[in-house]
C-alpha positions in Angstrom: -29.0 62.4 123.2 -27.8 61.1 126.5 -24.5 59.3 127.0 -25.8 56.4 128.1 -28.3 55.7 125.0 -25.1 56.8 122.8 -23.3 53.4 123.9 -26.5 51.5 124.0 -26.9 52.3 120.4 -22.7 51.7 119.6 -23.0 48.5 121.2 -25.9 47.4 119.3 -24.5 48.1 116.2 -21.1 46.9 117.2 -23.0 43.2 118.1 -24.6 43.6 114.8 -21.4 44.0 113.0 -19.6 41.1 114.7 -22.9 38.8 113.8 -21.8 39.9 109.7 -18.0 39.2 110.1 -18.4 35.4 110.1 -20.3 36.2 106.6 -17.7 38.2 105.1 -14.7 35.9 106.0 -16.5 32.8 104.4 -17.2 35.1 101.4 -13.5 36.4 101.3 -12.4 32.5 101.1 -15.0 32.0 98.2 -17.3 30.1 100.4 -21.1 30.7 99.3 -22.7 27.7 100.4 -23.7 29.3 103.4 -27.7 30.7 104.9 -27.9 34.2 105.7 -30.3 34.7 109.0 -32.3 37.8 108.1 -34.4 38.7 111.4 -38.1 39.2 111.0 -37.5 42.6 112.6 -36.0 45.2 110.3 -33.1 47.5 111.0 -31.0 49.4 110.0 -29.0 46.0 108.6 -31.9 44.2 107.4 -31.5 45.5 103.9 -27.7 44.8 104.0 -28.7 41.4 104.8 -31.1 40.7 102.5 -28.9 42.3 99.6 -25.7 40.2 100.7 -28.5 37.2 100.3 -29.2 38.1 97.0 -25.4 38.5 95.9 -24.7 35.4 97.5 -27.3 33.6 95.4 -25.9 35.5 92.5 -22.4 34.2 93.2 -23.7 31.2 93.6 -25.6 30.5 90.5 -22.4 32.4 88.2 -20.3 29.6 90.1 -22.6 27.0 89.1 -22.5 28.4 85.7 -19.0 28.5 85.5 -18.4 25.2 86.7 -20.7 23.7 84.4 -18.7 25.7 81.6 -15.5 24.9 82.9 -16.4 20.9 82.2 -17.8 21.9 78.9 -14.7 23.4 78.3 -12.3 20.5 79.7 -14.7 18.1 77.7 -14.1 20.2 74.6 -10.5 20.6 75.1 -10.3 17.1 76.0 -12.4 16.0 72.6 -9.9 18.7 70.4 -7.4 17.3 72.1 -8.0 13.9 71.4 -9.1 15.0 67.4 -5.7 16.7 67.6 -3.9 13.6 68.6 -5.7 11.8 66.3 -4.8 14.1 63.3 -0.9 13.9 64.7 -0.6 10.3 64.4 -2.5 10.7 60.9 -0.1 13.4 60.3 2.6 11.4 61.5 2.2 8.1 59.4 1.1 10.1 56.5 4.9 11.9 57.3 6.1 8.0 57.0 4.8 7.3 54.0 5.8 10.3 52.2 8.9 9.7 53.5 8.5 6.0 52.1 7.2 7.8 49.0 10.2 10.0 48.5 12.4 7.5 48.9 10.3 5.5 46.2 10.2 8.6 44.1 14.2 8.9 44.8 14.4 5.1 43.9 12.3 5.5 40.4 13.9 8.6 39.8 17.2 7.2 39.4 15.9 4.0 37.6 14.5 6.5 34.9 17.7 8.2 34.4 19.5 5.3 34.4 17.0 4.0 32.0 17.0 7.3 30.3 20.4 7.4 29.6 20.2 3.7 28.2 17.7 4.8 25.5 19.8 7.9 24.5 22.8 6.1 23.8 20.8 3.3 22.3 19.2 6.0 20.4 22.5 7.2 19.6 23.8 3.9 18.4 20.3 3.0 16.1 21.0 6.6 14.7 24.8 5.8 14.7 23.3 2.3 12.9 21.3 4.0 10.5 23.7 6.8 9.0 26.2 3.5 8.5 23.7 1.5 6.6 22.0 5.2 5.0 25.5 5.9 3.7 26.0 2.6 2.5 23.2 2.3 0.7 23.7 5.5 -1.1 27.2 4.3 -1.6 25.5 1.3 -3.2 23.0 3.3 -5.3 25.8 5.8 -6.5 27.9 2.7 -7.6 24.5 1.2 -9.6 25.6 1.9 -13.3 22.0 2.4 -14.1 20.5 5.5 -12.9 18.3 5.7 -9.7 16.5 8.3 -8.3 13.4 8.2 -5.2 10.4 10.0 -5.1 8.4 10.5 -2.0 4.4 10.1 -1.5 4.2 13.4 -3.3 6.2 12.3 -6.3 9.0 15.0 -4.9 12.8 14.0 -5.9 14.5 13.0 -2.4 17.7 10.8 -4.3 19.1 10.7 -7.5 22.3 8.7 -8.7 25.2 9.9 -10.4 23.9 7.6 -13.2 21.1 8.9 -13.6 23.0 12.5 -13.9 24.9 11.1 -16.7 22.1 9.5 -18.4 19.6 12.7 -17.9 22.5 15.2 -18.2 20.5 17.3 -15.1 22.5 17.9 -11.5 21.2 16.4 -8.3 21.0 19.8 -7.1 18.8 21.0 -10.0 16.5 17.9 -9.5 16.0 17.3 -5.6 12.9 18.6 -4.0 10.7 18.8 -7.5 8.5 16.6 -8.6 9.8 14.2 -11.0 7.7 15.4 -13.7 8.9 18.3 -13.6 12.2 17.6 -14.5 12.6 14.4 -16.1 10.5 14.2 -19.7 9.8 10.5 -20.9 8.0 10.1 -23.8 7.5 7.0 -26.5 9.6 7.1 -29.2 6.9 6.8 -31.6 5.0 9.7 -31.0 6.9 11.5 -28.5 3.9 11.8 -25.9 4.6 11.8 -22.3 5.2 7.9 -20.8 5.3 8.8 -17.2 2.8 6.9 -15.7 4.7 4.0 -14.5 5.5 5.6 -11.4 1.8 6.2 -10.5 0.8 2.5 -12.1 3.2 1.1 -9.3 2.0 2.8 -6.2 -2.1 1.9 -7.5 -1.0 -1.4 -8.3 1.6 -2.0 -5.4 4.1 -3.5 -7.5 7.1 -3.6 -9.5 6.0 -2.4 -13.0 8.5 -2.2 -16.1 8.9 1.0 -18.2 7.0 0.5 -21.3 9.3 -0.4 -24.1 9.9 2.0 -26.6 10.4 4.9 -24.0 13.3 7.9 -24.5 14.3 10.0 -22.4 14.7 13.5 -23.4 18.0 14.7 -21.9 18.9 18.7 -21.2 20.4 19.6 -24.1 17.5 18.2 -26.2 18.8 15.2 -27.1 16.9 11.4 -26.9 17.9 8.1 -25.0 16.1 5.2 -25.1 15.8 3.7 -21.7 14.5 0.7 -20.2 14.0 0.1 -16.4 11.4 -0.8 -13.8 9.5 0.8 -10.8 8.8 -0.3 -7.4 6.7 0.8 -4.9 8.4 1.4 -1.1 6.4 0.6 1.8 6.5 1.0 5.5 6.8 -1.8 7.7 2.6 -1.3 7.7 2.3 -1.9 4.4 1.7 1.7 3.3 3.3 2.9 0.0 5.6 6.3 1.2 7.2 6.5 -1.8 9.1 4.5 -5.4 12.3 3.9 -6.6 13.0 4.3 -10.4 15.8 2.2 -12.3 16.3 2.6 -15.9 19.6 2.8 -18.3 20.7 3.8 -21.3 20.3 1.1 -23.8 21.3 2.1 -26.8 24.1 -0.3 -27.2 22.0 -2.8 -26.4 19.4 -1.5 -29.6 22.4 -1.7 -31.5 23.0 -5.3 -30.3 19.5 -6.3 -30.9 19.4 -4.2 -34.5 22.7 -6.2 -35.4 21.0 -9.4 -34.2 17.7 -8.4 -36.1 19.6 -7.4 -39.4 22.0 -11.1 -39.3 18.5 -13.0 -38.7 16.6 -11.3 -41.4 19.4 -12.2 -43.7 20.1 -16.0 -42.4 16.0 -16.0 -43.0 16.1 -14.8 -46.3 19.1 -16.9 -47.4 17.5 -19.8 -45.7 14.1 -19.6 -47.6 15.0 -20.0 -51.0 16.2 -24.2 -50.5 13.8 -24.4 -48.1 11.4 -23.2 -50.8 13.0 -24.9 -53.0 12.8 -28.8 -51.0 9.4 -28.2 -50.6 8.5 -27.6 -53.8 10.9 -31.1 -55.2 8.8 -32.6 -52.2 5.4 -31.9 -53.2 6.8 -33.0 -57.1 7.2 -36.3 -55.6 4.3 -37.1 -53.4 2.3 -36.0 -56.5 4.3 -38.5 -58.3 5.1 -35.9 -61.3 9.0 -37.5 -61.4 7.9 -41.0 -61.1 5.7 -43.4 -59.2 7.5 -44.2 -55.4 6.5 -46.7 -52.9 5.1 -46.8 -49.4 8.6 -46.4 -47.8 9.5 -43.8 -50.3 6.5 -41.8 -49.5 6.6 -42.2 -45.8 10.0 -40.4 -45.6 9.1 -37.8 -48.2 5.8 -36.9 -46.3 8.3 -36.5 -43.5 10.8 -34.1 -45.6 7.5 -32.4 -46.4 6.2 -32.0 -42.8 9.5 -30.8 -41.3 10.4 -28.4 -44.4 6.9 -27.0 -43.7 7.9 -26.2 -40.1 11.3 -24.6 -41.1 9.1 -22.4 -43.8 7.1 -21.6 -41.1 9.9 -20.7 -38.1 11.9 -18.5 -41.3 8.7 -16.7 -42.1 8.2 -16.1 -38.8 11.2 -14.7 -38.2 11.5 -12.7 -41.0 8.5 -11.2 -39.8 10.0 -10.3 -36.4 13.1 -9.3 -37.9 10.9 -6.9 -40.2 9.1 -5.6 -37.0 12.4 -4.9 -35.3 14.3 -3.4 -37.7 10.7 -0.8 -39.2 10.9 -2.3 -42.5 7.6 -4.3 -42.2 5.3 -2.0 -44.4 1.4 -1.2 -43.8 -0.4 -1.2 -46.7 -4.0 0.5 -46.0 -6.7 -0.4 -47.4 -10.5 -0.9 -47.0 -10.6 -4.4 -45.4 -14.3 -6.4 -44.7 -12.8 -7.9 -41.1 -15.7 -10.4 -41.4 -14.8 -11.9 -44.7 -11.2 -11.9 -43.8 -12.0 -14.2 -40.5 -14.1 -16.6 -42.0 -11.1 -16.8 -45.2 -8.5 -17.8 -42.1 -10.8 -19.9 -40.4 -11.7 -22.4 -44.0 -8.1 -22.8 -44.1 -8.3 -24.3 -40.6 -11.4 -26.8 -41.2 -8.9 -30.0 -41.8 -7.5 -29.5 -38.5 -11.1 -28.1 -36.7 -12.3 -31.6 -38.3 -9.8 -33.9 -37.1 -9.8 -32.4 -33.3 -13.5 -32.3 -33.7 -13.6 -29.4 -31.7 -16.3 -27.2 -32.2 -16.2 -23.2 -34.2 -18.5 -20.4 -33.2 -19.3 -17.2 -34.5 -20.6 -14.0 -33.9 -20.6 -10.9 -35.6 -22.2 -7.8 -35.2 -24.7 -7.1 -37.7 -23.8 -4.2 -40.2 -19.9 -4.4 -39.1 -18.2 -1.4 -41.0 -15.1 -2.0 -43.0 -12.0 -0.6 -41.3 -9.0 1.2 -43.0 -5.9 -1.3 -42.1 -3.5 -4.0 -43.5 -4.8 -6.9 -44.7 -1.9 -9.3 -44.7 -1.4 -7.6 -40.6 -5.0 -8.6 -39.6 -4.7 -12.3 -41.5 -1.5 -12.5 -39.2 -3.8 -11.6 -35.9 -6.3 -14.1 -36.9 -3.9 -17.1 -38.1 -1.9 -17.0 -34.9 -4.8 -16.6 -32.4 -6.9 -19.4 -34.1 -3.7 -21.6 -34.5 -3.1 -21.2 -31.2 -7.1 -22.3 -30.4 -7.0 -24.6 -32.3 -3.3 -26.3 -31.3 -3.8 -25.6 -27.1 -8.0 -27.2 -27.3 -8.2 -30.8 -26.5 -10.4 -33.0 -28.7 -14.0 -32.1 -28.8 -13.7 -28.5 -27.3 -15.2 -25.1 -28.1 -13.4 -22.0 -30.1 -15.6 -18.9 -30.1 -15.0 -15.9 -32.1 -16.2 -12.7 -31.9 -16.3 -9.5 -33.8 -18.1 -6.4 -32.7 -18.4 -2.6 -33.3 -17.1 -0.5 -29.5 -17.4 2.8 -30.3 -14.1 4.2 -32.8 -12.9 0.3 -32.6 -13.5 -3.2 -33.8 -13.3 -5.5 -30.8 -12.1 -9.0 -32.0 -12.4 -11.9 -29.4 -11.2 -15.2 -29.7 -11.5 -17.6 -26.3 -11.7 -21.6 -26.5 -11.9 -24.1 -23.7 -8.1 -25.3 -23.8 -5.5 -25.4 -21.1 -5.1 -21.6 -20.3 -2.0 -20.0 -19.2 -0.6 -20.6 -15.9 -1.1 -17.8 -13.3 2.5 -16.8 -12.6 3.9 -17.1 -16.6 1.0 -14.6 -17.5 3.0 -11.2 -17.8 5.7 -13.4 -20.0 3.3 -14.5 -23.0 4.0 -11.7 -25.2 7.5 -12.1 -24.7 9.9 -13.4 -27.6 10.7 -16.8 -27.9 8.6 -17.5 -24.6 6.1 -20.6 -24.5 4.3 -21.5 -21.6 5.1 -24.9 -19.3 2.2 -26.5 -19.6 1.4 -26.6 -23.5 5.1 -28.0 -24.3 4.2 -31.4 -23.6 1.0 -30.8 -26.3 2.9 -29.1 -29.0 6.7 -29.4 -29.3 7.1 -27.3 -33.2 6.0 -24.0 -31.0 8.3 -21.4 -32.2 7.5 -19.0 -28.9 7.0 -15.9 -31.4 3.1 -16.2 -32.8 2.0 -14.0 -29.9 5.3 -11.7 -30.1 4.4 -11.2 -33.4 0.9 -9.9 -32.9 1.6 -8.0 -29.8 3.6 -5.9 -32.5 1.1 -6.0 -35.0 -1.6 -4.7 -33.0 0.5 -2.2 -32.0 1.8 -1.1 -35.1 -2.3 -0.9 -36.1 -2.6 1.5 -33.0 -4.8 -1.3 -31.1 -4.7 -3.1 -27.7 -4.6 -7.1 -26.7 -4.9 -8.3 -23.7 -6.6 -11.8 -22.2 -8.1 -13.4 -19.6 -7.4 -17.0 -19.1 -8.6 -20.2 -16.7 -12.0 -18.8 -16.5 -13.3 -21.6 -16.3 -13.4 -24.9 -13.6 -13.7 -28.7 -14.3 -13.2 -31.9 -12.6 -10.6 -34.2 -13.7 -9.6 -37.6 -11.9 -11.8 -35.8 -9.1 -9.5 -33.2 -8.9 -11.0 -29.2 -9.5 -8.9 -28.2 -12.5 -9.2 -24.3 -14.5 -9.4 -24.0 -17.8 -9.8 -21.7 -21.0 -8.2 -18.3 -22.6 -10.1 -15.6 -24.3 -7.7 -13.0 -26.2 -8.9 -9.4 -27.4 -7.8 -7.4 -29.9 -9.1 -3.8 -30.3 -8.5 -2.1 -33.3 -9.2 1.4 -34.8 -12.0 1.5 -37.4 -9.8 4.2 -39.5 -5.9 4.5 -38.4 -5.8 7.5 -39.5 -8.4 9.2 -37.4 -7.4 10.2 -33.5 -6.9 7.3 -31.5 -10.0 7.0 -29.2 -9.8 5.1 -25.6 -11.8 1.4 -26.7 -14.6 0.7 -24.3 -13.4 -2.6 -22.1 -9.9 -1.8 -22.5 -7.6 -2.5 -19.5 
């Protein structure tokens, strides 16, 4: 090659390279925005131009696209931001109010120990209380001079008096935590069988319920005391029953009082009936006019003598009977009684006073009624006192209605009448001695309070049962409601002798 095309050639390619510097500078600062002039004549540069056109473009779309992300980006960093903010300030008042919260928590805190600390001492003063008024009362019950002892709802032993240790000769120690049966043995003195069912009569019942009379206690060593006492049930302030206290004492001083008081009646009675037997009988001599004849005057006062003797013959017999029923000596003589024939007997030896009442007599009797092995003179006492009483407590032109039937082993004897009943709160008095009720005093005033005593003891002596209902019934008087009436039964065993059986209808 010749020297002169060499620089030609240098030259040219030296022009072409300035031409691309301008490029390449704009490129260095980042500028892309530029045209690339590609001639229409290819060179040697013509692909370097058309490939710095292409990169170009490139750059250009990849800064487009990264400016598009870039404010993608600064919107979602802006929206982050802003949650972020959002979630501070939450964060921030939720801070404050657990701070507020705290300080609440802080505040109750120290109210509930205060409070806390009030209701332990309180606690400790109520307990404090209690052990005071516990020891009292145990103090109280250990000073009772009749024995006491405290079952709980399992009838188990959780007191028991140093009376009652001296009355049952057992410990506290042997007794506490056992049931009461299992320690203590009450039985009737009759017959020795178990009489422990007070305890579970009170808790059915829910009320204070008296030891049956006649009840011993069988001590350790054997021996017997008769005791007398009464039950009650204990409740909660709900009302339930959680347990019962039990009070009973020794009484055989007071038998011994009673026995003494028995014995001096029985002989006052005895020394009483002879006059009285005697004035009566001088009476009768002259009413009948057997001395000589009297005059109206006379008689008047003698038919008074009469009367009144009468009573006093009455009141002595009556208590000789209860004196004889006291002291054992009243004697059962067994025989083969008809109970029908002995009821109509009693009731023709009331017709003069049915008559002049005009009250009304039913009967009723059970067809084919067996005879029954008991005393005679014991069931005329039953009868006479029941159909007295009838007869005494019915106003004018009332009903008497009595009844004999056959109930199994037993002869149930009923005898209810329209009178004025027995009041509602005196009821669980009217076998009680000497006891009449309120509101037949005013009718009869020669009551002697012992009719009923006397055949509560009968009957039981005859190894029966009486009981009554009474104001069954309802009238009006001065247009006021008013309850009347009384029905008595008596069941009685058929044979004596024979194994008591339970009567049907017995309560």
């Amino acid at each position: 090659m010749t020297e002169t095309k060499l620089k030609k050639e240098n030259m040219y390619i030296k022009n072409r390279l300035s031409a691309l510097s301008p490029i390449f500078h704009k490129m260095a600062l980042g500028d892309f925005s530029f045209d690339i002039d590609i001639p229409e004549k290819e060179d040697e540069f013509t692909e370097l131009l058309v490939t710095l056109d292409l990169m170009k473009d490139d750059i250009n779309e990849l800064v487009r696209e990264l400016a598009t992300s870039e404010k993608e980006l600064e919107e979602k960093v802006k929206n982050r931001t802003d949650e972020l903010h959002q979630k501070i300030i939450k964060i921030d008042l939720l801070n404050e109010n657990l701070k507020d919260s705290q300080h609440a928590t802080l505040n109750i805190l120290e109210d509930l120990n205060e409070e806390k600390e009030k209701v332990e001492q309180k606690v400790k003063d109520q307990t404090k209380d209690l052990k005071e008024e516990k020891d009292k009362i145990e103090t109280i019950i250990e000073s009772i001079g009749d024995g006491v002892f405290v079952i709980d709802p399992e009838f188990k032993i959780i007191l028991f008096n140093k009376a009652a240790t001296l009355i049952s000769g057992l410990s506290t120690k042997s007794v506490l935590g056992k049931r009461y049966k299992d320690t203590l043995k009450f039985v009737f003195e009759e017959n020795e069988k178990i009489s422990d069912d007070f305890v579970k009569e009170a808790m059915i019942a829910s009320k204070i319920i008296e030891i049956s009379n006649h009840t011993v206690l069988i001590k350790k060593d054997g021996s017997k005391v008769p005791v007398a006492g009464k039950v009650a049930p204990i409740k909660n302030k709900k009302g339930k029953i959680i347990g019962c206290v039990i009070a009973f004492r020794d009484v055989t001083k007071e038998r011994e009082i009673d026995r003494a008081k028995t014995e001096f009646v029985s002989l006052a009675s005895h020394q009483l009936r002879t006059p009285l037997s005697t004035i009566n009988w001088y009476a009768e001599m002259l009413l009948e006019g057997d001395i000589g004849k009297i005059d109206s005057g006379q008689k008047n006062y003698l038919e008074k003598i009469y009367r009144n003797n009468k009573r006093m013959v009455a009141l002595v017999d009556a208590l000789l009977n209860v004196s004889r029923i006291e002291l054992g000596t009243l004697a059962m003589d067994l025989k083969s009684i008809d109970i029908q024939k002995a009821s109509e007997d009693l009731i023709s030896e009331f017709i003069p006073q049915i008559r002049n009442k005009k009250i009304k007599i039913k009967t009723n009797y059970d067809k084919d009624l067996p005879h029954i092995h008991t005393d005679l003179k014991f069931i005329r006492i039953i009868f006479q006192n029941l159909l007295s009483n009838s007869i005494k407590y019915t106003p004018a032109d009332g009903e008497i209605l009595l009844t004999i039937e056959k109930s199994n082993s037993h002869i149930l004897i009923t005898v209810s009448d329209t009178g004025y009943g027995i009041p509602e709160n005196q009821e669980s008095m009217i076998f009680t001695k000497l006891f009449r009720a309120d509101n037949v005093k005013e009718y009869d005033t020669d009551g002697t309070g012992l009719g009923l005593y006397i055949v509560k003891s009968i009957v039981r002596q005859l190894k029966g049962k009486i009981w009554f209902d009474s104001l069954m019934f309802t009238r009006v008087v001065a247009g006021k409601k008013e309850r009347y009436g009384t029905k008595f039964y008596v069941s009685l065993p058929i044979d004596i002798m024979e194994k008591e059986k339970e009567p049907r209808g017995v309560g």
